[in-house]
RODO-2510 file (C-alpha; in nm, 4 decimals, decimal comma):
residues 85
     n   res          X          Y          Z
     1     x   -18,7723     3,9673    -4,9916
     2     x   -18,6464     4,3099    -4,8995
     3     x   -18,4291     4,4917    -5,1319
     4     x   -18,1474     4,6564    -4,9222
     5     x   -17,9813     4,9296    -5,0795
     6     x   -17,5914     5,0077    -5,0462
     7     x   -17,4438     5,3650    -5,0379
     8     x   -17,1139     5,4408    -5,1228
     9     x   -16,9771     5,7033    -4,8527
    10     x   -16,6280     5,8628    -4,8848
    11     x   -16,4153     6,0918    -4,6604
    12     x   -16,1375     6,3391    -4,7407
    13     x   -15,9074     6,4956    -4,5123
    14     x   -15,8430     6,8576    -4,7006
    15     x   -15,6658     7,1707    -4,6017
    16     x   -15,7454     7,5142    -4,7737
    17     x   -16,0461     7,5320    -4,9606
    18     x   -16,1799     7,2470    -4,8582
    19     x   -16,5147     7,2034    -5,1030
    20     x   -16,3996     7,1932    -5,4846
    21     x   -16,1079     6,8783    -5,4008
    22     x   -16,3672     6,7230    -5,2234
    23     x   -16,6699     6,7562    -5,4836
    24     x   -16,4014     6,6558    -5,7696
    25     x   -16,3488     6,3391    -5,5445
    26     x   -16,7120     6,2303    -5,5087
    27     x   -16,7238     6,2543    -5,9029
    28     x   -16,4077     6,0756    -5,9360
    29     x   -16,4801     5,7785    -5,7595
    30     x   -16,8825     5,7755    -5,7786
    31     x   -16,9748     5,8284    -5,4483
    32     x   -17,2879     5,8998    -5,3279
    33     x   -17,1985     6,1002    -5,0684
    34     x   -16,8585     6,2179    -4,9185
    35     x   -16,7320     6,4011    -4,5641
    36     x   -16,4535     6,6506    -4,5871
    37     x   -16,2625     6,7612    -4,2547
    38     x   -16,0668     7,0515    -4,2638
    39     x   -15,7731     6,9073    -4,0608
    40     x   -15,5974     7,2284    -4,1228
    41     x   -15,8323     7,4254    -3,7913
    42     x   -15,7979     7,3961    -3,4668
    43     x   -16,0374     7,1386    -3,2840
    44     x   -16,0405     6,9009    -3,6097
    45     x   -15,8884     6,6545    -3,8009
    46     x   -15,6784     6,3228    -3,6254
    47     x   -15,5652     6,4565    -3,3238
    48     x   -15,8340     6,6008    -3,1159
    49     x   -16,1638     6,5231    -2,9581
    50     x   -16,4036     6,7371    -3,1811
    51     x   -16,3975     6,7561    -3,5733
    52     x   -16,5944     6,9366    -3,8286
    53     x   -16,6716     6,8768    -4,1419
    54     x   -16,8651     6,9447    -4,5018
    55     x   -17,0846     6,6586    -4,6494
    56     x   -17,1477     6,6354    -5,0151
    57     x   -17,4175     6,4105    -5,1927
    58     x   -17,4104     6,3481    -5,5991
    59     x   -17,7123     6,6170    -5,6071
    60     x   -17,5282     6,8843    -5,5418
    61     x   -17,6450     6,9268    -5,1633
    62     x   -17,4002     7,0025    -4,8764
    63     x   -17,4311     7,0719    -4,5371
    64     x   -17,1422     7,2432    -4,3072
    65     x   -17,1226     7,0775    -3,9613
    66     x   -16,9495     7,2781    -3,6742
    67     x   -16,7219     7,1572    -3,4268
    68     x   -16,8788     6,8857    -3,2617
    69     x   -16,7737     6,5146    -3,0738
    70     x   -16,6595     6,2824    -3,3295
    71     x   -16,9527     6,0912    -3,2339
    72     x   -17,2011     6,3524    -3,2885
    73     x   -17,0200     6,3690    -3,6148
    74     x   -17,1051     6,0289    -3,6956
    75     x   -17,4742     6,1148    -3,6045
    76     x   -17,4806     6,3865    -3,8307
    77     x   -17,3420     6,1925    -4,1179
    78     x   -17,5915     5,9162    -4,0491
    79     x   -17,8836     6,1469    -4,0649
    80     x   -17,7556     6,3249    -4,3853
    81     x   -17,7151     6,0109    -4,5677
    82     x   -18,1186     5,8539    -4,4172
    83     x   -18,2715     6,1852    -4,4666
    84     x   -18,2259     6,2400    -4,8042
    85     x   -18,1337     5,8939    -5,0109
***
């Protein structure tokens, strides 16, 4: 029987500095990875077509996404979670 294996994925919606809230909520809940929007920017956040964003694993790794379709967002989140878990 195949083990699957379950990650725990979080998001934040942050203004400002949008990295240290967002790291400190990863820890705090046990996440293995989390995606921070900065709905504070133009082009991001609930209202618009495009977002951006910051993922965080538990390792320590991040990766900044640019603007981008919400659902090459998703895409993006996908392949940082596969790639490296």
């Amino acid at each position: 029987m195949r083990k699957l294996l379950q990650k725990l994925i979080g998001f934040a919606a942050q203004t400002g500095d949008i990295v240290k809230p967002t790291w400190e909520k990863l820890q705090r809940k046990k996440l293995d990875a989390i995606a921070a929007n900065p709905i504070d920017l133009p082009n991001a956040g609930f209202a618009s077509d495009t977002n951006q964003a910051i993922f965080l694993d538990g390792t320590g790794r991040q990766q900044e996404i640019p603007a981008c379709s919400k659902l090459e967002m998703a895409h993006h989140l996908l392949d940082f979670i596969r790639d490296n878990h």
